[in-house]
Backbone as JSON Lines, residues from 0, in Angstrom:
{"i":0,"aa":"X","n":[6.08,-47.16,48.07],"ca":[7.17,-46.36,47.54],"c":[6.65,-44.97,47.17]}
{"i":1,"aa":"X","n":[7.41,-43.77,47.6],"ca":[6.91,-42.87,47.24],"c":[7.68,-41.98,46.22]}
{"i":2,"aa":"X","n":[6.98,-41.51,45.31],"ca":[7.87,-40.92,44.37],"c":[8.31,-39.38,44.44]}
{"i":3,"aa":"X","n":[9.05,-38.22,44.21],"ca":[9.26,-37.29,44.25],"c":[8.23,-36.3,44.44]}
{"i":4,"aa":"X","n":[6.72,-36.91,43.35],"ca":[5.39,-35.92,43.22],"c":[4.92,-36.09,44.39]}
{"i":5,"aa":"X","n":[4.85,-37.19,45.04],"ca":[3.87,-37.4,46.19],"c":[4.42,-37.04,47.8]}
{"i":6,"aa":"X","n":[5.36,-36.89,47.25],"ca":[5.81,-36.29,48.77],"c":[6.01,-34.66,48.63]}
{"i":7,"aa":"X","n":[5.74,-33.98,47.78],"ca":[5.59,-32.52,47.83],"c":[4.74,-32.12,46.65]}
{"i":8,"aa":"X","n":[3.62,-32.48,46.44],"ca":[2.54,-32.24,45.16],"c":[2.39,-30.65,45.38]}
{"i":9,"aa":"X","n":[2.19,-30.43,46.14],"ca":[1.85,-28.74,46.25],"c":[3.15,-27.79,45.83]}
{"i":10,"aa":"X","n":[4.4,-28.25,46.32],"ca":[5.26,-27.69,45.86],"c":[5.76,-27.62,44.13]}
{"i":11,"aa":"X","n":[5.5,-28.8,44.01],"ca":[5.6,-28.59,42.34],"c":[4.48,-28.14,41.6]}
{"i":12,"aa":"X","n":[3.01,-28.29,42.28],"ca":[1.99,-26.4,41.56],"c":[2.55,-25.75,41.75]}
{"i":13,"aa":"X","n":[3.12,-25.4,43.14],"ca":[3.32,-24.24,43.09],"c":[4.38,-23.52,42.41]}
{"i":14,"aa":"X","n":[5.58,-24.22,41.91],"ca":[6.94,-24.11,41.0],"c":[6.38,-23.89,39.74]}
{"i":15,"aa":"X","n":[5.02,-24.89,39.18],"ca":[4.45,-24.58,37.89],"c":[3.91,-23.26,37.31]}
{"i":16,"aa":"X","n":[2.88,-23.2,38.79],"ca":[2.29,-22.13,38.34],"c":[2.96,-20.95,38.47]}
{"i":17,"aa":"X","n":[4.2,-20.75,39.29],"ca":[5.14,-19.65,39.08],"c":[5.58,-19.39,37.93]}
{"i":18,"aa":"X","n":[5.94,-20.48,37.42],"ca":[6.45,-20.31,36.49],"c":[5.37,-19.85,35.49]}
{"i":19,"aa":"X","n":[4.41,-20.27,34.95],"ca":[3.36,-19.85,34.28],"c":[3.47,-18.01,33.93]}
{"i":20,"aa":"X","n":[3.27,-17.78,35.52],"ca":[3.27,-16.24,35.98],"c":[3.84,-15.78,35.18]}
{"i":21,"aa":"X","n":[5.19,-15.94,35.32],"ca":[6.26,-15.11,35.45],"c":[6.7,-14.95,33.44]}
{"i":22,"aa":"X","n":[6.63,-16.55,32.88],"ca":[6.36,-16.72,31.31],"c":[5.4,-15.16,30.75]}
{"i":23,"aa":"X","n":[3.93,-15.53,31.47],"ca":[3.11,-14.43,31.53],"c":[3.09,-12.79,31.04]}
{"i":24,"aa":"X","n":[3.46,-12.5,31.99],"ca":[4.86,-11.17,32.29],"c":[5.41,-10.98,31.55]}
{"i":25,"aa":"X","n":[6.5,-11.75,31.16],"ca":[7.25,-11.41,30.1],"c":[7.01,-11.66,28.63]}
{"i":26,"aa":"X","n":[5.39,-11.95,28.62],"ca":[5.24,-11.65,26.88],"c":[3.85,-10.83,27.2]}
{"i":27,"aa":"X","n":[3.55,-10.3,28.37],"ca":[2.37,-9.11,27.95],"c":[3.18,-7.93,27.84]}
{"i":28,"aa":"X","n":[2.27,-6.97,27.21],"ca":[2.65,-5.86,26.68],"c":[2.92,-5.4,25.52]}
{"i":29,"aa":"X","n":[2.98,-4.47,24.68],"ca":[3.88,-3.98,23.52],"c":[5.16,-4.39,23.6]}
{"i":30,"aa":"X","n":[5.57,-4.86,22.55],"ca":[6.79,-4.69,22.29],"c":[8.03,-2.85,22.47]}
{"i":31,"aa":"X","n":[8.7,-2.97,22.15],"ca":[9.44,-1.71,21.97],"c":[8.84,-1.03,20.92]}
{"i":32,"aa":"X","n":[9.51,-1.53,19.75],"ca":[9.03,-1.01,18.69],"c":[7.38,-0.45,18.77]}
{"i":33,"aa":"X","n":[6.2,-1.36,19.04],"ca":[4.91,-0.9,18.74],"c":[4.89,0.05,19.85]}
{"i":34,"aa":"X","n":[5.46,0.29,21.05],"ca":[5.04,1.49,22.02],"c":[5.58,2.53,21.25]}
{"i":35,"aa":"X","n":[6.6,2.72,20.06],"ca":[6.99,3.81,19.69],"c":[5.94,4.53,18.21]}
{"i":36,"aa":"X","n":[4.81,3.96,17.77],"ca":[4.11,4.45,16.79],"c":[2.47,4.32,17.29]}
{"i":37,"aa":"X","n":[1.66,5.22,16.59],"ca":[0.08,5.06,17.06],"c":[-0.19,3.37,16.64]}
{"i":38,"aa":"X","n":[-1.04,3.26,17.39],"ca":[-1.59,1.68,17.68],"c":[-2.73,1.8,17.03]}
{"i":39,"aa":"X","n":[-3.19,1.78,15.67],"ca":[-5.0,2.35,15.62],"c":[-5.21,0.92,14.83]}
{"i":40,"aa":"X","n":[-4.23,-0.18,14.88],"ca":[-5.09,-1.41,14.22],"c":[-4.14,-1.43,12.7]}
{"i":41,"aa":"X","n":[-4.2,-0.02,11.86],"ca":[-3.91,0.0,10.87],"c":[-2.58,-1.01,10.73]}
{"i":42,"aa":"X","n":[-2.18,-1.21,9.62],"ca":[-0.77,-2.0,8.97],"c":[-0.2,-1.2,7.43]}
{"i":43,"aa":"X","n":[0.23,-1.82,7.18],"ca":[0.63,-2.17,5.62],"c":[0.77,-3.2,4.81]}
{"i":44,"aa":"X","n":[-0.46,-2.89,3.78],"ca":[-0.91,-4.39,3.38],"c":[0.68,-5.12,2.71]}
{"i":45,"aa":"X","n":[0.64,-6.28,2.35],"ca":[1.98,-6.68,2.27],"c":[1.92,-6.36,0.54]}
{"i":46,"aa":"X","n":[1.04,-6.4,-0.4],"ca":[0.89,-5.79,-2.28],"c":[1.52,-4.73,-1.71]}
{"i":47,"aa":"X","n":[1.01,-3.64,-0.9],"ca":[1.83,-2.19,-0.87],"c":[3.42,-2.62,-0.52]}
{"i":48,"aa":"X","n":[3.62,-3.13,0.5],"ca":[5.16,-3.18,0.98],"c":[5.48,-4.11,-0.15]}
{"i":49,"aa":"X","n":[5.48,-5.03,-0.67],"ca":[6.46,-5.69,-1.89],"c":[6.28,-4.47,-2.98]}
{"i":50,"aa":"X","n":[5.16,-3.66,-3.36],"ca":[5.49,-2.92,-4.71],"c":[6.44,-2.1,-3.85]}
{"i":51,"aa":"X","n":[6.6,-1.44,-2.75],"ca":[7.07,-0.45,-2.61],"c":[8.92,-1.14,-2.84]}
{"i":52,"aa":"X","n":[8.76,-2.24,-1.95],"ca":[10.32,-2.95,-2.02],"c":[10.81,-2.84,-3.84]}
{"i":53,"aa":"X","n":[9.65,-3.29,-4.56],"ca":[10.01,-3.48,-6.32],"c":[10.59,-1.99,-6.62]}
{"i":54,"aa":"X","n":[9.79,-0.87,-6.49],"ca":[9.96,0.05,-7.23],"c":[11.48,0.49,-6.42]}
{"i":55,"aa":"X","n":[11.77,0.34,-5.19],"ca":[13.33,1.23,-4.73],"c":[13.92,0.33,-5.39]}
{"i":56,"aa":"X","n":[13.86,-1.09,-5.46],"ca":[14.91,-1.83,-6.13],"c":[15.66,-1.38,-7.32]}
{"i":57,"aa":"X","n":[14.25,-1.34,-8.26],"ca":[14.08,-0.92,-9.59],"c":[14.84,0.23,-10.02]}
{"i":58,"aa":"X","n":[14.6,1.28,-8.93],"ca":[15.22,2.48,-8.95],"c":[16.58,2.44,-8.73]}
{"i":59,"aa":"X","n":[16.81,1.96,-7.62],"ca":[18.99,1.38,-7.6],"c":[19.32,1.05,-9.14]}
{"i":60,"aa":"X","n":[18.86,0.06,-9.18],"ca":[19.05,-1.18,-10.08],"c":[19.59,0.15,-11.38]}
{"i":61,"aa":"X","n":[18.44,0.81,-12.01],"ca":[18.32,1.8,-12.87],"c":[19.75,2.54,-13.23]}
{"i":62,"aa":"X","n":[20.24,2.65,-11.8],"ca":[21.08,3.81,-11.63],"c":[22.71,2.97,-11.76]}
{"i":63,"aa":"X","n":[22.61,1.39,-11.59],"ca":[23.59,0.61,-11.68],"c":[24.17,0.33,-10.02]}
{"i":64,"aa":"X","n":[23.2,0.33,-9.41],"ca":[23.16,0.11,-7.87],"c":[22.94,-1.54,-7.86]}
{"i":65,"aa":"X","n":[23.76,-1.98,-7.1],"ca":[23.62,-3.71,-6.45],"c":[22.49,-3.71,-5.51]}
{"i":66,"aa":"X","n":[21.47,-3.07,-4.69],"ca":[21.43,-3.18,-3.6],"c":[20.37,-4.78,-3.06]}
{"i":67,"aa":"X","n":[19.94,-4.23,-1.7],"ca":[18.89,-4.94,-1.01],"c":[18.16,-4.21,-0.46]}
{"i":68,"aa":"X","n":[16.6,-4.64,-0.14],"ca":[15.46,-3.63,0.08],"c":[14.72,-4.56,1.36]}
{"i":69,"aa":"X","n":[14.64,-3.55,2.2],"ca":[13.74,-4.83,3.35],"c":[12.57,-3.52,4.07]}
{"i":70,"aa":"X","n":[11.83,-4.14,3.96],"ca":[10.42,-3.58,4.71],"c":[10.03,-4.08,5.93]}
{"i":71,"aa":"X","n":[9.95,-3.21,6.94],"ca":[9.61,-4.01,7.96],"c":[8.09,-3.24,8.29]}
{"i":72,"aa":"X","n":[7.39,-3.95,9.34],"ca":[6.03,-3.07,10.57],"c":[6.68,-2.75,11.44]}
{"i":73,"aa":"X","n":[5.49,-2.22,12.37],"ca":[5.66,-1.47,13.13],"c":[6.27,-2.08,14.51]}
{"i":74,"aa":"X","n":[6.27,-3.22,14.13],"ca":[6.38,-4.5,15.11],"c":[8.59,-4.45,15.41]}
{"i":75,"aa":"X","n":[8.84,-3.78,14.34],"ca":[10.06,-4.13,13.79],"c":[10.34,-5.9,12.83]}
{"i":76,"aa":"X","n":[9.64,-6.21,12.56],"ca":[9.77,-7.69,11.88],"c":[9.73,-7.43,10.5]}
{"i":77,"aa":"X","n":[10.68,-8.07,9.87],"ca":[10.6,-7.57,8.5],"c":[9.47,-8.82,7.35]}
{"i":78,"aa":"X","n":[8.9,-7.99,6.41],"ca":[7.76,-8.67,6.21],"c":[8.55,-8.97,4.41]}
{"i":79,"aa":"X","n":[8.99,-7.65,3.87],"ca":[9.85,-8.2,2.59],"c":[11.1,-8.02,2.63]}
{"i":80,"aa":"X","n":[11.78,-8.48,1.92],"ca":[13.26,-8.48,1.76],"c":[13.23,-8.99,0.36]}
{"i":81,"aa":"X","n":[14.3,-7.88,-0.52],"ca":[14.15,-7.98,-1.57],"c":[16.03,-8.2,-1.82]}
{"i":82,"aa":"X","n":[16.84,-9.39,-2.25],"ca":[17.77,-9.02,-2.22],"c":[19.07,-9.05,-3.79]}
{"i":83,"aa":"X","n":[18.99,-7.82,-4.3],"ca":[19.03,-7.67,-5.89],"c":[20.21,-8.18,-6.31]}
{"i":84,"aa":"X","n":[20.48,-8.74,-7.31],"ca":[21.66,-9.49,-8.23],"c":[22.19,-8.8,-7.99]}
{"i":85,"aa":"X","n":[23.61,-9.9,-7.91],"ca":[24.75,-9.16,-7.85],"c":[24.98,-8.37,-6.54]}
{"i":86,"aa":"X","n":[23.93,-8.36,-5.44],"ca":[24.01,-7.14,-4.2],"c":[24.95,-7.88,-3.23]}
{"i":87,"aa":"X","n":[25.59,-7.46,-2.82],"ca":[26.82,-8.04,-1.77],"c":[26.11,-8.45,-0.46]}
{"i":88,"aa":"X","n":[26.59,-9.36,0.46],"ca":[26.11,-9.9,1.29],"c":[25.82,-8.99,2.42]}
{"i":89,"aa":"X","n":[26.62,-8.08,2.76],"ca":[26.22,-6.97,3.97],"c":[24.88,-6.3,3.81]}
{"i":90,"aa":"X","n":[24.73,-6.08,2.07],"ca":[23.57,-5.17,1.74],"c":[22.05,-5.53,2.61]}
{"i":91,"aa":"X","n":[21.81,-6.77,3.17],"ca":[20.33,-6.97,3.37],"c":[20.18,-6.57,5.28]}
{"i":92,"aa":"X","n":[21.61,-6.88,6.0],"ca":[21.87,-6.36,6.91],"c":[21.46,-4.96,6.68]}
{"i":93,"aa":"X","n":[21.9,-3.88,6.21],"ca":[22.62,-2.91,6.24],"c":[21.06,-2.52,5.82]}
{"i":94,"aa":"X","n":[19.83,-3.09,4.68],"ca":[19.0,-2.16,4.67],"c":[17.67,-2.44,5.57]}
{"i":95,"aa":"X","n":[17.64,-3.73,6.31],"ca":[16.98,-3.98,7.57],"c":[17.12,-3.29,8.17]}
{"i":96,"aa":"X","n":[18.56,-2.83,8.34],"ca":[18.47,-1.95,10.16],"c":[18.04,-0.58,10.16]}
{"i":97,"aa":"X","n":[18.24,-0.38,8.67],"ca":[17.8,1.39,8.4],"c":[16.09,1.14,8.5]}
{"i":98,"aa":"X","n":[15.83,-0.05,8.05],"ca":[14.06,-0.07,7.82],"c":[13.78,-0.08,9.96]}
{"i":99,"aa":"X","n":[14.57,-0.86,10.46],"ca":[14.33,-1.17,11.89],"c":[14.32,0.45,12.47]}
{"i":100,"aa":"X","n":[15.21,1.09,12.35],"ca":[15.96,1.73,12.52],"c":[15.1,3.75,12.72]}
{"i":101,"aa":"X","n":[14.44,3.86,11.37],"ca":[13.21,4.82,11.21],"c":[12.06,4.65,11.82]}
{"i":102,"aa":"X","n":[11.89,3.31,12.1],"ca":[10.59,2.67,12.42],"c":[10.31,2.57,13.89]}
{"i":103,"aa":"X","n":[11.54,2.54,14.28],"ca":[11.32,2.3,16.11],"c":[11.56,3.83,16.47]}
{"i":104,"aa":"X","n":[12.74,4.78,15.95],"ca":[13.36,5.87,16.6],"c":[12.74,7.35,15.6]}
{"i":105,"aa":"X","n":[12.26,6.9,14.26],"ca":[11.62,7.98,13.96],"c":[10.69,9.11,14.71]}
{"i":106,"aa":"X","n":[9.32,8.28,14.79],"ca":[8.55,8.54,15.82],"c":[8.78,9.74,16.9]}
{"i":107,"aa":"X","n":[10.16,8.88,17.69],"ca":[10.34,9.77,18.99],"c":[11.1,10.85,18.19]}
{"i":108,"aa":"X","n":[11.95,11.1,17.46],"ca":[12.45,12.41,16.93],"c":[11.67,13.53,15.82]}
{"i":109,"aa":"X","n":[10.6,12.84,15.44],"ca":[9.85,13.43,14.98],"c":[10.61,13.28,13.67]}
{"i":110,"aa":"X","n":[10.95,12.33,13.12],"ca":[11.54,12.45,11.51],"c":[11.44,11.32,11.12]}
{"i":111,"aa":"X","n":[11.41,10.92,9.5],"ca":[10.72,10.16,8.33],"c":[11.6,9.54,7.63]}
{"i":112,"aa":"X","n":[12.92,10.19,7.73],"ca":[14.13,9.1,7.32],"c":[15.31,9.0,8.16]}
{"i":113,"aa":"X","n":[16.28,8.36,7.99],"ca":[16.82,7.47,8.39],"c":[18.12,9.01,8.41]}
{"i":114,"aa":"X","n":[18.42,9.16,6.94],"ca":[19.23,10.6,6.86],"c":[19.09,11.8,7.96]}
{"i":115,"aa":"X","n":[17.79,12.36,7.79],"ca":[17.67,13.27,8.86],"c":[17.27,12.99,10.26]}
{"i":116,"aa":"X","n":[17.32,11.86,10.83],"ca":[16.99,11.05,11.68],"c":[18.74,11.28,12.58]}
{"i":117,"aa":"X","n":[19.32,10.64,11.52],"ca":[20.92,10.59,11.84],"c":[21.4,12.33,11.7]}
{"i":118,"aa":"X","n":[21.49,13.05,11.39],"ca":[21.51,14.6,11.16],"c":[21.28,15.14,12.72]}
{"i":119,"aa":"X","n":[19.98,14.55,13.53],"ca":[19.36,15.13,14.35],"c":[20.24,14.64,15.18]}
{"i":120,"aa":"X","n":[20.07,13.34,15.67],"ca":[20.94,12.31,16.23],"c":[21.8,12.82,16.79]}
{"i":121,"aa":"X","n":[22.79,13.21,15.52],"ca":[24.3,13.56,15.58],"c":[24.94,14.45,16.57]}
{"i":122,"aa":"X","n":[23.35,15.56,16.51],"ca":[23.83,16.66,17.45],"c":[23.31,16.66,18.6]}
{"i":123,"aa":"X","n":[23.01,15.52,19.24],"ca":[22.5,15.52,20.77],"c":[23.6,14.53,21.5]}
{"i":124,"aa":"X","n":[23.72,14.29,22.96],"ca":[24.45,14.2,23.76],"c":[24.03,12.63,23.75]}
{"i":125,"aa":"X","n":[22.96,12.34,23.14],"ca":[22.35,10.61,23.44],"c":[22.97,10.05,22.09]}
{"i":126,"aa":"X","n":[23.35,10.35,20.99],"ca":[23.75,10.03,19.78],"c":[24.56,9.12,19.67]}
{"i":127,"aa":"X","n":[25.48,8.83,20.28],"ca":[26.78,7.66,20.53],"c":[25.92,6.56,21.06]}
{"i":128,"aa":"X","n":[24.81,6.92,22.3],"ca":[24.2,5.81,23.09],"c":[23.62,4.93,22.22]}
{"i":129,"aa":"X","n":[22.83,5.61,21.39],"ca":[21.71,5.61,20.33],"c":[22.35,4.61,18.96]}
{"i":130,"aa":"X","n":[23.61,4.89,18.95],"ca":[24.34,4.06,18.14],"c":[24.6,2.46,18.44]}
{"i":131,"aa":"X","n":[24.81,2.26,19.83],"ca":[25.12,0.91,20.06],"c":[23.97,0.07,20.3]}
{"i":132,"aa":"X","n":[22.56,0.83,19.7],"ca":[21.39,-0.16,20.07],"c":[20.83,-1.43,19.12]}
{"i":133,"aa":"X","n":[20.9,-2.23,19.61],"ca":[20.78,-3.56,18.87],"c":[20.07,-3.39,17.66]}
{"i":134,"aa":"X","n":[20.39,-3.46,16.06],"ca":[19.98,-3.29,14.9],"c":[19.39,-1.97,15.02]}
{"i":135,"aa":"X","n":[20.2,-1.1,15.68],"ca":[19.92,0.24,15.21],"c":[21.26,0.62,14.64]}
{"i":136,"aa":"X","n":[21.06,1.6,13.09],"ca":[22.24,1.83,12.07],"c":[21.56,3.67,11.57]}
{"i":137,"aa":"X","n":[22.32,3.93,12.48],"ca":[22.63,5.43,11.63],"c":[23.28,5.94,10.61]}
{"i":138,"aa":"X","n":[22.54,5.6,9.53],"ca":[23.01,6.02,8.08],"c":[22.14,6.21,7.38]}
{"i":139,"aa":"X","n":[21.92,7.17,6.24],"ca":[21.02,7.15,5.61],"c":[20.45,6.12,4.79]}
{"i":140,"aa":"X","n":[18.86,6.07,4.03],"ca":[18.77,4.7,3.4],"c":[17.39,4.55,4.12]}
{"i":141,"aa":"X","n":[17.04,4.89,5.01],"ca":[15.64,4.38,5.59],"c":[14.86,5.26,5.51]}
{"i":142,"aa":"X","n":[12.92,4.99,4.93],"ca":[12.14,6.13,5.06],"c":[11.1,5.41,5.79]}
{"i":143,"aa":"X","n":[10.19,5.93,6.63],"ca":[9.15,5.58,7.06],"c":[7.99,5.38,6.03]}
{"i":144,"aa":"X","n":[7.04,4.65,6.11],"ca":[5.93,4.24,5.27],"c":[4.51,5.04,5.79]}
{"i":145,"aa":"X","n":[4.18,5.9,5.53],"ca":[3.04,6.56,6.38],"c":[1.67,7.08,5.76]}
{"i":146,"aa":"X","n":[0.07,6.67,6.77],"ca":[-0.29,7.23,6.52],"c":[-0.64,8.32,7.44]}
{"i":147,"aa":"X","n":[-0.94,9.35,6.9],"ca":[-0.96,11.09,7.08],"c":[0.03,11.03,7.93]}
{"i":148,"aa":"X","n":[-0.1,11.01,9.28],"ca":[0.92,11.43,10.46],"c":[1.49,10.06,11.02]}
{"i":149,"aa":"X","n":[0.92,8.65,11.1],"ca":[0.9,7.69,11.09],"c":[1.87,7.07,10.74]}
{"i":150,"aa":"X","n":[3.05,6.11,11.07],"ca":[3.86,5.7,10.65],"c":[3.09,4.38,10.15]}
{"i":151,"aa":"X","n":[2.89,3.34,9.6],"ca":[2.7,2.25,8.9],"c":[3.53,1.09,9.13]}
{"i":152,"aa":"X","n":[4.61,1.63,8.62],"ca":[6.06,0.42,8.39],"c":[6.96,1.18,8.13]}
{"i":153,"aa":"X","n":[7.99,0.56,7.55],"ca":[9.61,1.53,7.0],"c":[10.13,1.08,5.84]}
{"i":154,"aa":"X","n":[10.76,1.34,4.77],"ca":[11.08,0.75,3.91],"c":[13.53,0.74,4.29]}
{"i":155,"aa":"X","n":[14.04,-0.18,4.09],"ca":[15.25,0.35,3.94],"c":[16.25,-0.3,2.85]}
{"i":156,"aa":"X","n":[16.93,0.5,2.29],"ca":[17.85,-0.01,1.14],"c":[19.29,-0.04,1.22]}
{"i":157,"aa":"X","n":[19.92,-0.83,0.82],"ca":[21.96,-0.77,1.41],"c":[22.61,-1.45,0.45]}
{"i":158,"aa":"X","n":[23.57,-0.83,0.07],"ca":[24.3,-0.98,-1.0],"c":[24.64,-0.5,-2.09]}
{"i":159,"aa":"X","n":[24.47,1.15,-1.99],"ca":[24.89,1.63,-3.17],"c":[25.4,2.8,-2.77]}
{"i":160,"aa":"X","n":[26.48,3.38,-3.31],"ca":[28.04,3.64,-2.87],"c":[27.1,5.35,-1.88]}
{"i":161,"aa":"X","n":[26.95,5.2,-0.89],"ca":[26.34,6.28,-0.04],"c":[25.15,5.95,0.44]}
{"i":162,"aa":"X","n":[24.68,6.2,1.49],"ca":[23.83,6.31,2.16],"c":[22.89,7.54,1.54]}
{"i":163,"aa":"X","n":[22.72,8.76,1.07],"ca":[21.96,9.34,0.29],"c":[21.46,8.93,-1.14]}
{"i":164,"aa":"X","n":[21.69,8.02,-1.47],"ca":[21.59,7.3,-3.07],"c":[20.95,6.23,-2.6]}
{"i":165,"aa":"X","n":[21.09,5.81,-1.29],"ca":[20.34,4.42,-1.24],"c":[18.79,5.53,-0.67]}
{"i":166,"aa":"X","n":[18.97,6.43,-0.18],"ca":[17.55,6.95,0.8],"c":[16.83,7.54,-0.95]}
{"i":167,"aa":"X","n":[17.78,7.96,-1.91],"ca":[16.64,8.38,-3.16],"c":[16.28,7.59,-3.6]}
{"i":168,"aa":"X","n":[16.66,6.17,-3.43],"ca":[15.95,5.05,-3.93],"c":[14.55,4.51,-3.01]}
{"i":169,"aa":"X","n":[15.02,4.37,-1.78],"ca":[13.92,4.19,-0.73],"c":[12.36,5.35,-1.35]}
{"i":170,"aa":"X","n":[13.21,6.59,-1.11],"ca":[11.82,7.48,-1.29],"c":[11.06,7.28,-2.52]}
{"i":171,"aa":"X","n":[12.27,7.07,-3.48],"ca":[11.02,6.39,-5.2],"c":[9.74,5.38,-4.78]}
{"i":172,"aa":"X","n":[10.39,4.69,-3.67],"ca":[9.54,3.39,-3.55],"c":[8.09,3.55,-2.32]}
{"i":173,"aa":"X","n":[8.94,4.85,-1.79],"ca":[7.14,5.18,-1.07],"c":[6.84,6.16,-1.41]}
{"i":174,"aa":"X","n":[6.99,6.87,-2.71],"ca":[6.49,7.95,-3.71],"c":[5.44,6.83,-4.4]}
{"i":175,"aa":"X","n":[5.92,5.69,-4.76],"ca":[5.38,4.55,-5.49],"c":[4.13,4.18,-4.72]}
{"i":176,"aa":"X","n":[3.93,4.01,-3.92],"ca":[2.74,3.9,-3.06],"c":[1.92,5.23,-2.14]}
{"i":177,"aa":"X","n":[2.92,5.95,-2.02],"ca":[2.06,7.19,-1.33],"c":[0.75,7.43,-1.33]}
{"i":178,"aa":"X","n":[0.33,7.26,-2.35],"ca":[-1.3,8.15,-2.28],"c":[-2.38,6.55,-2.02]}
{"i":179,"aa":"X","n":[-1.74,5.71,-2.06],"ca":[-2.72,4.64,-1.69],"c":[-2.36,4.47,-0.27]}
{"i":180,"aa":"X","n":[-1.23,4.99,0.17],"ca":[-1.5,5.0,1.56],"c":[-1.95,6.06,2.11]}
{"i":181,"aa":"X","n":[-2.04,7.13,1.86],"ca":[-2.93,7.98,1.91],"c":[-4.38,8.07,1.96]}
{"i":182,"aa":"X","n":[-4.85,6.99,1.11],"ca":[-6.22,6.87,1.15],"c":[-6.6,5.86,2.64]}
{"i":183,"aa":"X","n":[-5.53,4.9,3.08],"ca":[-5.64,3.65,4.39],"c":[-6.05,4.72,5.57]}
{"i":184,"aa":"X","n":[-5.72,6.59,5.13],"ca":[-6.36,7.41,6.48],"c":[-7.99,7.04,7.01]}
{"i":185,"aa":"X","n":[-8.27,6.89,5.62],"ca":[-10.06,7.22,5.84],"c":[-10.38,5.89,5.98]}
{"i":186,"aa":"X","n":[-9.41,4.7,6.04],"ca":[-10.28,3.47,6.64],"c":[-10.27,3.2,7.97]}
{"i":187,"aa":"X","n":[-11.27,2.86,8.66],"ca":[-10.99,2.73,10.38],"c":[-10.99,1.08,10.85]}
{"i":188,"aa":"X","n":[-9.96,0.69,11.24],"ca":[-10.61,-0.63,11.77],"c":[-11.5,-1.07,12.16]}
């Protein structure tokens, strides 16, 4: 009796190992996100990205802001998410995509938040395109995490009545860490 394998063994390597290939392929390379920032190894340690998430919180919070705070890498993956009493359910959406959002498209426009990011945006002919891209949100609320020229990560915040009130909260929170990321210049992998 012969079974299915034995009457075409070569054909099913060869279906396997296609398949193998082709699996292959589609997970070498950079991602999107990491082709859009320098690659030098560096990160952001995750003590920096949670204080930085504490202090924007802190800072909403202060002001009588509900919000949510999410940090992502360079990877686009978010590493904290901070999501504050009382903050309405859209808020952790809404400050992911600004953190996604600086982090993938900063870079190429040459800008550090999410505000003037969207400003620039606004006035080019790609701006509408640029809008319908999967967890990309043009609004203010997102700052990049950087050292010197270096993007790091992104911090983003959502939920408090404007998009400029959520980005002065963001910036408290990488004012809050700045100069220690500043110092991650002079370490080399």
């Amino acid at each position: 009796m012969r079974t299915r394998f034995s009457q075409a063994p070569t054909s099913w390597a060869a279906s396997t190992a296609g398949a193998l290939a082709a699996a292959a392929l589609l997970t070498w390379g950079p991602t999107p996100a990491q082709a859009q920032v320098q690659l030098s190894g560096r990160s952001l340690p995750l003590a920096l990205a949670t204080e930085a998430a504490q202090e924007a919180l802190r800072s909403c919070e202060t002001s009588g802001y509900r919000v949510s705070v999410s940090v992502v890498d360079t990877s686009g993956l978010e590493r904290v998410l901070l999501r504050g009493d009382a903050s309405t359910v859209h808020t952790r959406e809404t400050a992911f995509k600004k953190a996604y959002t600086i982090v993938t498209l900063g870079p190429i426009f040459g800008q550090t938040s999410t505000g003037a990011l969207t400003e620039r945006i606004s006035k080019t002919p790609t701006g509408p395109a640029l809008a319908t891209v999967s967890q990309v949100i043009l609004l203010a609320g997102g700052v990049a995490l950087r050292a010197g020229d270096e993007t790091l990560a992104a911090l983003g915040v959502g939920g408090a009545p404007g998009g400029a009130l959520d980005e002065q909260c963001a910036q408290a929170g990488a004012a809050k860490v700045q100069q220690r990321l500043d110092a991650l210049r002079a370490v080399r992998p």
